[in-house]
C-alpha positions as a Markdown table, in Angstrom:
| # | Residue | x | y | z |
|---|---|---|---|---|
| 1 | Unk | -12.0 | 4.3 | 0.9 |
| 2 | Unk | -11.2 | 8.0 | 2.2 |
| 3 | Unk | -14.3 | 10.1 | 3.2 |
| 4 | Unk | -14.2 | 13.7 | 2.4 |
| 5 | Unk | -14.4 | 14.9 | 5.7 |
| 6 | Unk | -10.7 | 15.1 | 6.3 |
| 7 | Unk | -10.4 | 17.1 | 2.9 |
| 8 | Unk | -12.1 | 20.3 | 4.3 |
| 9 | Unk | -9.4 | 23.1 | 2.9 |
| 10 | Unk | -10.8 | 22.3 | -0.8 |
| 11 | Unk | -8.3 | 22.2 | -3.4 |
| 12 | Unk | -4.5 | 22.9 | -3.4 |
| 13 | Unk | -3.0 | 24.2 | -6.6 |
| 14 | Unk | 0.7 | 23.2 | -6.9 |
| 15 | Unk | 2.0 | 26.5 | -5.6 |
| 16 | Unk | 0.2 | 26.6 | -2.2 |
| 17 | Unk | 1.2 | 22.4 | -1.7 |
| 18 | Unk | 5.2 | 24.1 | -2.8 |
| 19 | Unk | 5.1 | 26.9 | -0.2 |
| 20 | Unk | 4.1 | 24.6 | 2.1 |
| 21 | Unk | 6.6 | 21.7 | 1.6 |
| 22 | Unk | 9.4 | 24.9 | 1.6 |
| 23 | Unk | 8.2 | 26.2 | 4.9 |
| 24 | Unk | 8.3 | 22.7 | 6.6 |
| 25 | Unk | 11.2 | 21.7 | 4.7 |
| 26 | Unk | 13.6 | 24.8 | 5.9 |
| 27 | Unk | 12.3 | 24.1 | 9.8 |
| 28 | Unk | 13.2 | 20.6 | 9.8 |
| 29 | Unk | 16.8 | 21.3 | 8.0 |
| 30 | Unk | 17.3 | 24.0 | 11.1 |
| 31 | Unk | 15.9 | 21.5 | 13.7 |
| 32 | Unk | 17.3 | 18.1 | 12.7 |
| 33 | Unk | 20.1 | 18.8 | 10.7 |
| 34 | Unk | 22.7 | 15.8 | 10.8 |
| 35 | Unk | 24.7 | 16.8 | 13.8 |
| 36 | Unk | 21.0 | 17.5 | 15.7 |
| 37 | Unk | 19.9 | 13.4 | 15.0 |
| 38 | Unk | 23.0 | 12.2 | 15.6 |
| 39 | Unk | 23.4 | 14.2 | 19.2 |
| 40 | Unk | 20.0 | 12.4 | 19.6 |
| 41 | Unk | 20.9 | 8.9 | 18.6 |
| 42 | Unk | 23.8 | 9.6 | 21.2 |
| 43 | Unk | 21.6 | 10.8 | 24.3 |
| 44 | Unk | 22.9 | 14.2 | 24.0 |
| 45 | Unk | 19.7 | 16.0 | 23.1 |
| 46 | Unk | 16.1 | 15.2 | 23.3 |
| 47 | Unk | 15.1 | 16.3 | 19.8 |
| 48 | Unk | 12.1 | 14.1 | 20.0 |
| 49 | Unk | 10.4 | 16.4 | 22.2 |
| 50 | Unk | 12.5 | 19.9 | 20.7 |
| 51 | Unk | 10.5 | 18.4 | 17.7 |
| 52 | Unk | 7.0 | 17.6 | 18.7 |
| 53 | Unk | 6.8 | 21.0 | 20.6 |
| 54 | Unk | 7.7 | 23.0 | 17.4 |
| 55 | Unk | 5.4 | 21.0 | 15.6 |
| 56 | Unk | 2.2 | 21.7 | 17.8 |
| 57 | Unk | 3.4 | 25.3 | 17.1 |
| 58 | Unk | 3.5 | 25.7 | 13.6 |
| 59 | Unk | 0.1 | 23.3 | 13.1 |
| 60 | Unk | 2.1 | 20.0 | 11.7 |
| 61 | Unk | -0.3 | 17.9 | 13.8 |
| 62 | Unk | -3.1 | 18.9 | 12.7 |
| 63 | Unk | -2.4 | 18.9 | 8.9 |
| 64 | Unk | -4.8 | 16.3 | 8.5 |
| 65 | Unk | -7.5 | 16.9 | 10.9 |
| 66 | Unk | -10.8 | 19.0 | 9.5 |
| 67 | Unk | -10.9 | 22.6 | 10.6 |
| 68 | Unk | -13.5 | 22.3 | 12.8 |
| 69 | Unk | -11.7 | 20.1 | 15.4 |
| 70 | Unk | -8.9 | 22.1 | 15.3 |
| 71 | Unk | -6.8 | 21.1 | 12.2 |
| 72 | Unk | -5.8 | 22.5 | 8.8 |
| 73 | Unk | -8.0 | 20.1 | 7.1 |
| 74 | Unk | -4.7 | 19.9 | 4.3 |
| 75 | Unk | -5.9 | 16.1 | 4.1 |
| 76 | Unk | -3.5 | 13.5 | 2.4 |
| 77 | Unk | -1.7 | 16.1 | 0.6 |
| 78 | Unk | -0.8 | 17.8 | 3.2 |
| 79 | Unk | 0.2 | 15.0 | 5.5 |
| 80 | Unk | 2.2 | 13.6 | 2.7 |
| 81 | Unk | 4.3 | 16.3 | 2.5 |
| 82 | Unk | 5.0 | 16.6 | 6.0 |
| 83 | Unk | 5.9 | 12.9 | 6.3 |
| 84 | Unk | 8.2 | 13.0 | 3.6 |
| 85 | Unk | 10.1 | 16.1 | 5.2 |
| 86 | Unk | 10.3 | 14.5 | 8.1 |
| 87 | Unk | 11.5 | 11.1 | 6.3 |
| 88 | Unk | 14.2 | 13.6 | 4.6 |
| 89 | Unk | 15.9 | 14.4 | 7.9 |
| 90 | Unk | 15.7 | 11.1 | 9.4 |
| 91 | Unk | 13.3 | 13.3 | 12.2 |
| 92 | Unk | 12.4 | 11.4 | 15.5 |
| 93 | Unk | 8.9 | 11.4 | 17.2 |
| 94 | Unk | 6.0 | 9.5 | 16.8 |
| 95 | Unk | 4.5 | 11.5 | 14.0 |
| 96 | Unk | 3.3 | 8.1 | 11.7 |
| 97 | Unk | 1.8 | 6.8 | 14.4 |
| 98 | Unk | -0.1 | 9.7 | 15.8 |
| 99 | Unk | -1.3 | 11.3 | 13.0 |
| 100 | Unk | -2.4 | 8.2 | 11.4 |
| 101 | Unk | -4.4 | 7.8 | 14.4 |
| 102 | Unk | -5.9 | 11.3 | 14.0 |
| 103 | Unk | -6.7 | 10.1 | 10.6 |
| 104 | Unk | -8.6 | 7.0 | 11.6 |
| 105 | Unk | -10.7 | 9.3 | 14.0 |
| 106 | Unk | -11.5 | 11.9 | 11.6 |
| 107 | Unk | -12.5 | 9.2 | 8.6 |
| 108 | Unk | -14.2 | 6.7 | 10.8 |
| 109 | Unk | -14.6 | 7.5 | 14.0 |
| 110 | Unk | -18.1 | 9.1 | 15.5 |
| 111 | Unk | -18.6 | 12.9 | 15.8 |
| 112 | Unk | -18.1 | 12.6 | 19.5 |
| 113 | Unk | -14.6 | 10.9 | 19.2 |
| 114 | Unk | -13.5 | 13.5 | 16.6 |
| 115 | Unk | -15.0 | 16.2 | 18.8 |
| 116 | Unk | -13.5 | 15.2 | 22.0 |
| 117 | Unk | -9.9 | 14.1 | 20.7 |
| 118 | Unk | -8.7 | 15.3 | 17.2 |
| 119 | Unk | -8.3 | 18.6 | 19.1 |
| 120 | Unk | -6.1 | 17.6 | 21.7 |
| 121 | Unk | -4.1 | 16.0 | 18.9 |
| 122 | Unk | -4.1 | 18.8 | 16.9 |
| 123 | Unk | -3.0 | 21.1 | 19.6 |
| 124 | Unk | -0.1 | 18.4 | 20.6 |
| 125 | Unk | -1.8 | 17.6 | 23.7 |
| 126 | Unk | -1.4 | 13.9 | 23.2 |
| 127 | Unk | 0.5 | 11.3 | 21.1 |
| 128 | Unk | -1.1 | 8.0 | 20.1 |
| 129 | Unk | 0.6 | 4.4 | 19.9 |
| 130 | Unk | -1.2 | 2.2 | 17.2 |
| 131 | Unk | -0.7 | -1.5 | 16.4 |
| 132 | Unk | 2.6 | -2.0 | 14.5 |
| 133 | Unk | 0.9 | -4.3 | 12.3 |
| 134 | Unk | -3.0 | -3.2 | 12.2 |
| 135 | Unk | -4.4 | -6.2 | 11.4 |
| 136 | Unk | -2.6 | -7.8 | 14.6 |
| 137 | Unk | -4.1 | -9.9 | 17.6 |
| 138 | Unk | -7.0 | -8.1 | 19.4 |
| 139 | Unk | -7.7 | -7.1 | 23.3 |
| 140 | Unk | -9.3 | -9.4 | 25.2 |
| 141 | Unk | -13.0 | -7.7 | 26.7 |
| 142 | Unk | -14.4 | -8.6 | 29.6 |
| 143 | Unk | -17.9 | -6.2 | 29.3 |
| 144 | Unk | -16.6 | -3.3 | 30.7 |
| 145 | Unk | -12.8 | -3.3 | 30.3 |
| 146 | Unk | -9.9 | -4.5 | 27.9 |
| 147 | Unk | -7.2 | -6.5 | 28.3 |
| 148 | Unk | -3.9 | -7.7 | 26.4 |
| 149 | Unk | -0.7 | -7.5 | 24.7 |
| 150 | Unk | 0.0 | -5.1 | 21.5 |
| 151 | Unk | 2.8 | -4.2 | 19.9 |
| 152 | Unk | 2.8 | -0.7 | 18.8 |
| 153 | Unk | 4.4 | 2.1 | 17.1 |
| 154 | Unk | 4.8 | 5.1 | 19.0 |
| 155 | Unk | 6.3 | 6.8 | 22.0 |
| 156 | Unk | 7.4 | 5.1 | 25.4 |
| 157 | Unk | 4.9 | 8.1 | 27.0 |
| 158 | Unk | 2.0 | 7.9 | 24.2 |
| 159 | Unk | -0.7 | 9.3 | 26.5 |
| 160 | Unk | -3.4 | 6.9 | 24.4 |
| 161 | Unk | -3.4 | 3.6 | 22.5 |
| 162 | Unk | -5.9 | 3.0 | 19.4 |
| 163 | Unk | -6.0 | -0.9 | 19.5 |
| 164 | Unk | -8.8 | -3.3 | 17.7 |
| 165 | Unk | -10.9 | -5.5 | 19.9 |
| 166 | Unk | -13.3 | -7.9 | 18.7 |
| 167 | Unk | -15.5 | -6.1 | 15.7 |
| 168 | Unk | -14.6 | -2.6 | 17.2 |
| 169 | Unk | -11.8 | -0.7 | 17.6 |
| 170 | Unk | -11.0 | 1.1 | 21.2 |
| 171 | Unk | -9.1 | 3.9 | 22.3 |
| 172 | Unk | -7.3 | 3.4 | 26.0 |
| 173 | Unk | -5.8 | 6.3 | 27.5 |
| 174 | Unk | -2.6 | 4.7 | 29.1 |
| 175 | Unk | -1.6 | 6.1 | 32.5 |
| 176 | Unk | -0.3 | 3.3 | 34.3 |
| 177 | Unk | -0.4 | 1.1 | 31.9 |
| 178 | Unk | 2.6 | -1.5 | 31.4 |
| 179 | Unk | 4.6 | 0.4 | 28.4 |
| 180 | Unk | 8.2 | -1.2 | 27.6 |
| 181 | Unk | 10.1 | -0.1 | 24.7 |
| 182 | Unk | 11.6 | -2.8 | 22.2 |
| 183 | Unk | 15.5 | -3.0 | 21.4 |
| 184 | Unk | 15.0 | -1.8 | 17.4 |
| 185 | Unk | 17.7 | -1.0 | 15.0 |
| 186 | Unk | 16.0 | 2.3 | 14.0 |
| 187 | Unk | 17.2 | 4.4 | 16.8 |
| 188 | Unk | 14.8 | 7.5 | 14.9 |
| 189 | Unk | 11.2 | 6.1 | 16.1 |
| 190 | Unk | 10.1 | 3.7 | 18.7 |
| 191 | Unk | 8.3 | -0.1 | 18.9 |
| 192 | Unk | 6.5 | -0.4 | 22.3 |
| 193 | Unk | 5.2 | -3.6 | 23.9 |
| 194 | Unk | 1.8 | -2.2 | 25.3 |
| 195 | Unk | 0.1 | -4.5 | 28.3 |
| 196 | Unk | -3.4 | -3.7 | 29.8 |
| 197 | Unk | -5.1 | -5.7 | 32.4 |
| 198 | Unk | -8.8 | -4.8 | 32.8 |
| 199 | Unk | -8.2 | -1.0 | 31.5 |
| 200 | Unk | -11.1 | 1.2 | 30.7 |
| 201 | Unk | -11.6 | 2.6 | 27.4 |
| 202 | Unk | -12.1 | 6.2 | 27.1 |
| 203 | Unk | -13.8 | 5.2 | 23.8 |
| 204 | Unk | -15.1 | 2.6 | 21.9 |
| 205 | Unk | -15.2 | 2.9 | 18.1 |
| 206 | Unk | -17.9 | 0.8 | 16.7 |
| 207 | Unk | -17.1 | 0.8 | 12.7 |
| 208 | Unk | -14.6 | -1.6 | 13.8 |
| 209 | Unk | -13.8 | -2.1 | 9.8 |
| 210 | Unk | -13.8 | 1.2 | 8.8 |
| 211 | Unk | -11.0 | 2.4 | 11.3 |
| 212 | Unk | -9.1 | -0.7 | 10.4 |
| 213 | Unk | -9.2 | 0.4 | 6.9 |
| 214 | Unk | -8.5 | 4.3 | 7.2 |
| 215 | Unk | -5.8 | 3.3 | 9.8 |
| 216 | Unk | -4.0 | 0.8 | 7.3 |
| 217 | Unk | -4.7 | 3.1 | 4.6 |
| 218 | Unk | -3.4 | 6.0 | 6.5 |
| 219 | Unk | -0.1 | 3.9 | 7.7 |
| 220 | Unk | 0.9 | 3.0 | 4.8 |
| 221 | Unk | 0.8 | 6.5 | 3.0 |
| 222 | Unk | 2.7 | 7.8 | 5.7 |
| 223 | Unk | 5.7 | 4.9 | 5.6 |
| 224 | Unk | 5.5 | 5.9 | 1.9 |
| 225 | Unk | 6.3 | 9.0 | 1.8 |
| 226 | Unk | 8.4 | 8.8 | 4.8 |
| 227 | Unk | 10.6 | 6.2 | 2.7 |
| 228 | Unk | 10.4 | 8.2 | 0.2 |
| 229 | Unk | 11.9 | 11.4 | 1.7 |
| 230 | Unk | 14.7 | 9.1 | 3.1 |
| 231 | Unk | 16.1 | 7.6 | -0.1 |
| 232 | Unk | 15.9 | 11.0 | -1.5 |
| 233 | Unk | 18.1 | 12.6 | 1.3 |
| 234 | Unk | 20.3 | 10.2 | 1.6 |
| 235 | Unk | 20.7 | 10.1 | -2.1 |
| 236 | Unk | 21.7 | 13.8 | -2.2 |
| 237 | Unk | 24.0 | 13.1 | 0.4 |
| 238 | Unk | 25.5 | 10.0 | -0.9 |
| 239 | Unk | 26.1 | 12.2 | -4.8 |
| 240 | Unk | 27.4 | 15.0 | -2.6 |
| 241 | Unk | 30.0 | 13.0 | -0.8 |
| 242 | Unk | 31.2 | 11.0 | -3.8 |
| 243 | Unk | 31.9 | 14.7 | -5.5 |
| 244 | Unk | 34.2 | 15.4 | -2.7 |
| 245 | Unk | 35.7 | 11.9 | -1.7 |
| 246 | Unk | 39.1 | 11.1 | -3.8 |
| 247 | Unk | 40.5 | 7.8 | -4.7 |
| 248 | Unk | 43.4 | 7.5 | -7.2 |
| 249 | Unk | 44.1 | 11.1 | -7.4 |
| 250 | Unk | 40.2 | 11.9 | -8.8 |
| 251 | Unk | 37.0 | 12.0 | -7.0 |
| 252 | Unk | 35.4 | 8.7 | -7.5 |
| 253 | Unk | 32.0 | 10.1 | -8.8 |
| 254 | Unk | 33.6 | 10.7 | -11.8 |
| 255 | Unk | 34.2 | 6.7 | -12.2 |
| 256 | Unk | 31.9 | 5.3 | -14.7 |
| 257 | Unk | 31.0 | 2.3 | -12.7 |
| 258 | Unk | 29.4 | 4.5 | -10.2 |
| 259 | Unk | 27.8 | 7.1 | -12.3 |
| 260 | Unk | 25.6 | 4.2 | -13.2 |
| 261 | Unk | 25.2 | 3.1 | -9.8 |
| 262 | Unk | 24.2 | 6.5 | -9.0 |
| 263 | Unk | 22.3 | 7.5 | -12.4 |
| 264 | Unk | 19.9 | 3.6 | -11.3 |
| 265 | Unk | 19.7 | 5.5 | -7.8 |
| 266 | Unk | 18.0 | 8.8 | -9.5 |
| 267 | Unk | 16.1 | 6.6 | -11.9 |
| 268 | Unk | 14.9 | 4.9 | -8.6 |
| 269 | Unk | 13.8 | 7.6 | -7.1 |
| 270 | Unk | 11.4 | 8.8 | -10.2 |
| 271 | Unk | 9.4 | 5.8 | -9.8 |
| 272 | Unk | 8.9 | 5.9 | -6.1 |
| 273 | Unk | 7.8 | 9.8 | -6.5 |
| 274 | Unk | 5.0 | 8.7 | -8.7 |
| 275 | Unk | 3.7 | 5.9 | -6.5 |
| 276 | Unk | 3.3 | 8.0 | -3.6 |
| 277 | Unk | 2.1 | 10.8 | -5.5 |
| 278 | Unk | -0.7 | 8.8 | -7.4 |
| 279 | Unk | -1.6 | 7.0 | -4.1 |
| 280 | Unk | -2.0 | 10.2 | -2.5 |
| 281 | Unk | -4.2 | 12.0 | -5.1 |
| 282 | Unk | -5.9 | 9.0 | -5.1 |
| 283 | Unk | -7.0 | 9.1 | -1.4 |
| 284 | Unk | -7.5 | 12.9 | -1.8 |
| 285 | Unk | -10.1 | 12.5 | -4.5 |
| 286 | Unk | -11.7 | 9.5 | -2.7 |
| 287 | Unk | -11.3 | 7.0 | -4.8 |
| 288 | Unk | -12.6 | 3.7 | -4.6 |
| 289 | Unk | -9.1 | 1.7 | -5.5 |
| 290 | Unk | -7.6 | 4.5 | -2.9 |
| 291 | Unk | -6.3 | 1.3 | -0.6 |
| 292 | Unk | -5.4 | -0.4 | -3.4 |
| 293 | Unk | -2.7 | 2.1 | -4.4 |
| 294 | Unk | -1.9 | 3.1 | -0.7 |
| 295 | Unk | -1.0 | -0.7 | -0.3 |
| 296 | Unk | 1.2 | -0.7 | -3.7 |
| 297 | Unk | 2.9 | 2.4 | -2.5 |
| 298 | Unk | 3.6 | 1.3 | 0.6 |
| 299 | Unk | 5.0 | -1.8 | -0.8 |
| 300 | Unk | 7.0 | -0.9 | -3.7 |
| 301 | Unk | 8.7 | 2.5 | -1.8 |
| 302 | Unk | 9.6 | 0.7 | 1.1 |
| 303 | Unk | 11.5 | -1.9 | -1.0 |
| 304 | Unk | 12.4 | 0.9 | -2.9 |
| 305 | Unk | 14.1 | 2.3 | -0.1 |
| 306 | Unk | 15.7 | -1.0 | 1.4 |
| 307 | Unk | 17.8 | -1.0 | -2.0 |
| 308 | Unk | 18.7 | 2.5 | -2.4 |
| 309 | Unk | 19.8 | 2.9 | 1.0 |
| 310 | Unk | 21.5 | -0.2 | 1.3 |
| 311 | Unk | 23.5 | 1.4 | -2.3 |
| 312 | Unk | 24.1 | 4.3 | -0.1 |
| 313 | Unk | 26.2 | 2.7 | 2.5 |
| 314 | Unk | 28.3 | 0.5 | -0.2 |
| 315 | Unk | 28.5 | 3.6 | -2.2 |
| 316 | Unk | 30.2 | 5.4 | 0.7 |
| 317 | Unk | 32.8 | 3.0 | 0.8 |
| 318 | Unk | 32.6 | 1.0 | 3.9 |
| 319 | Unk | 32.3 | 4.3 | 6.1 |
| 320 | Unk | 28.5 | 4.6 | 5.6 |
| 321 | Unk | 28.2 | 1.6 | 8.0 |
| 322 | Unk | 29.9 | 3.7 | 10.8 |
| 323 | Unk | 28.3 | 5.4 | 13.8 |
| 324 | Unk | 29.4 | 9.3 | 12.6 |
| 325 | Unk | 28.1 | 8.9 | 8.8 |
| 326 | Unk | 24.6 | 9.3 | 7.8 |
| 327 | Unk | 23.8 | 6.5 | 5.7 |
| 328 | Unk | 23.2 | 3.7 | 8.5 |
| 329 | Unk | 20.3 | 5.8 | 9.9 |
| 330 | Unk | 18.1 | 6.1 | 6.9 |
| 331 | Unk | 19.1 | 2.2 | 6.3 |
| 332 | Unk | 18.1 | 1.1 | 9.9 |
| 333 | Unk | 14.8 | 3.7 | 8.8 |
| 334 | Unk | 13.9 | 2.3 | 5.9 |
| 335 | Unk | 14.0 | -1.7 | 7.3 |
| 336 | Unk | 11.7 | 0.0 | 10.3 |
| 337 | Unk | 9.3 | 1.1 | 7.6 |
| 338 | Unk | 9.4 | -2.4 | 5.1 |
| 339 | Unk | 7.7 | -4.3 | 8.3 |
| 340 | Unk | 5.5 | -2.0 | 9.7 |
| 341 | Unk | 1.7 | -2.0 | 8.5 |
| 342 | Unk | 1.9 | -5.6 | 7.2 |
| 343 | Unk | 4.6 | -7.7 | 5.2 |
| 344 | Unk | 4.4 | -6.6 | 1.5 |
| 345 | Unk | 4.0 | -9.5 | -0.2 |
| 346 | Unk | 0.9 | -9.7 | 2.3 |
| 347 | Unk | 0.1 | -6.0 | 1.2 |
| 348 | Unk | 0.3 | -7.1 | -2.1 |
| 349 | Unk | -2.2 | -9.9 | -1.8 |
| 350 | Unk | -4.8 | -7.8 | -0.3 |
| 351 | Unk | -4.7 | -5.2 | -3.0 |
| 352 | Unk | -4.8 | -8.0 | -5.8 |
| 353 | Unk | -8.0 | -9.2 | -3.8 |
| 354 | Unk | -10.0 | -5.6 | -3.4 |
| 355 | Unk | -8.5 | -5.2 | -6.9 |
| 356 | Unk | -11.0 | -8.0 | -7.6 |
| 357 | Unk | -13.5 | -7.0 | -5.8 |
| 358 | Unk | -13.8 | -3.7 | -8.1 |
| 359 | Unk | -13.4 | -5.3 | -11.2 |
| 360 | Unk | -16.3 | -7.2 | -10.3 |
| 361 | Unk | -18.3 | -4.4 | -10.3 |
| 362 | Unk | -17.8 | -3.5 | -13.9 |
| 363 | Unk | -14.7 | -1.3 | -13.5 |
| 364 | Unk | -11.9 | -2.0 | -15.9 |
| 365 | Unk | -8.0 | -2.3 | -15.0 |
| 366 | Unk | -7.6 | 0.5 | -17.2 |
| 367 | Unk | -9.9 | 3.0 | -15.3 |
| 368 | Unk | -8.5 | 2.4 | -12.1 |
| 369 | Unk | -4.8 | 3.4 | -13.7 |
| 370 | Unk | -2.8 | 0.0 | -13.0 |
């Protein structure tokens, strides 16, 4: 479950969270417009970094982390709003990764880890690799240093590595460490094979369950909203090019055929709103079933997203699978974010069995909202 400590700004009323979601909203359509990811997808610009600086700058990083180490303290709302932006224009950088790390730190770590690195986050100091999968093989310890192979999400030059070992969790900084990067479809983020051989933690995390759960919990709601923003953008996109594209002497949105197809795409879109947006008010109010529903969301929006983008290509006619038209990217994006945190039908299974868990302790189905 969330701790309050990450929710230090108090309430948000709905035109403070709208102000916000406009400001980020208009920098990102500047900064990583179309042309600007696919210059980076080319090698022709490092937006990655144009990115990640420009974040640091405006406070993005620390959106989530409690004033006093530097943050915001905007909490899930906050983040979710900033990962669905960034979701919206396909954005590069290790933003899920690193922020979901911040967010482990700030719900679970000790006051000394939150004191000595949420700051440095914060400021943009450092990014953070995590486990792909969190609940993936652990380092090897020897007594005083780690060893091992991880998988991660995150950049090629993360500066740190939050991996699980044993019953604890560990935070490596990674300066010459073995770091390669993984051929992956989705040329937006990247998947890093991590190897340390008898590297000193900087910091060992002892509530070695309670960062596994805020980090899961935290994952997932970012890949939701992420998702989310995605099928939403290239939705928009997909309507907008349909208006313009002719076939038969008529622009084929007007077919009836695919005002359906497009009229299931909006209807789509509705539902997947609501699951992130309950799952995120959820884990603002701190919740008990708050995993529960950051598990669901994660689960059904990703899927969610598979379809719509998949709908998008077909629905562009054949072009959308093509290196100059958008739809590919959020496509390759959205299959990124359906295996990342854990398989959902495994997702699945572990809400149905904390599901259990609470209903055991004399709350009905009813109360918790499902």
């Amino acid at each position: 479950m969330a701790t309050t400590g990450s929710e230090t700004a108090g309430p948000l009323d709905q035109a403070t969270l709208e102000a916000l979601r406009d400001g980020v909203a208009g920098v990102l359509a500047e900064q990583s417009s179309s042309l600007a990811v696919h210059a980076f997808i080319d090698g022709k610009r490092p937006l990655d970094r144009e990115l990640w600086s420009r974040a640091a700058s405006l406070g993005w990083l620390g959106f989530g982390i409690p004033e006093q180490y530097g943050g915001l303290g905007l909490g899930a709302r906050g983040l979710a709003i900033l990962h669905t932006e960034l979701g919206r224009q396909a954005a590069p950088g290790p933003y899920i990764a690193t922020l979901s790390a911040a967010q482990a730190i700030a719900d679970s770590g000790n006051e000394s880890a939150r004191q000595t690195w949420l700051p440095r986050i914060a400021a943009g100091e450092i990014s953070a690799a995590v486990p792909a999968t969190p609940g993936s093989a652990a380092l090897t310890w020897s007594g005083k240093t780690v060893s091992g192979t991880l998988r991660c999400l995150g950049a090629s030059d993360a500066n740190v590595v939050l991996a699980p070992m044993d019953d604890t969790w560990v935070l490596v900084e990674l300066a010459g460490a073995e770091v390669t990067a993984t051929a992956m479809w989705d040329r937006t983020r990247e998947v890093v094979d991590i190897r340390l051989h008898q590297a000193k933690p900087a910091l060992v995390l002892e509530d070695g369950a309670g960062i596994s759960a805020a980090l899961t919990r935290a994952m997932a709601l970012a890949v939701a909203a992420d998702s989310s923003g995605g099928a939403r953008s290239i939705t928009e996109r997909t309507i907008a090019y349909m208006k313009s594209r002719e076939q038969f002497g008529q622009p084929i949105a007007g077919f009836q055929a695919l005002k359906h197809r497009a009229a299931d795409l909006v209807t789509k879109l509705a539902v997947v709103d609501e699951m992130v947006a309950h799952a995120v008010e959820r884990t603002a109010a701190d919740e008990a079933e708050a995993d529960i529903w950051a598990m669901l969301a994660k689960a059904e929006v990703t899927e969610a997203a598979v379809f719509i983008t998949t709908d998008c290509v077909q629905l562009h006619g054949g072009v959308g699978f093509t290196w100059d038209f958008d739809p590919h990217i959020f496509l390759k994006r959205a299959r990124l974010n359906e295996v990342l945190v854990m398989g959902n039908p495994m997702l699945r299974d572990q809400a149905a069995a904390e599901l259990a868990v609470v209903t055991k302790s004399g709350r009905s189905a009813l109360e918790l909202g499902l």
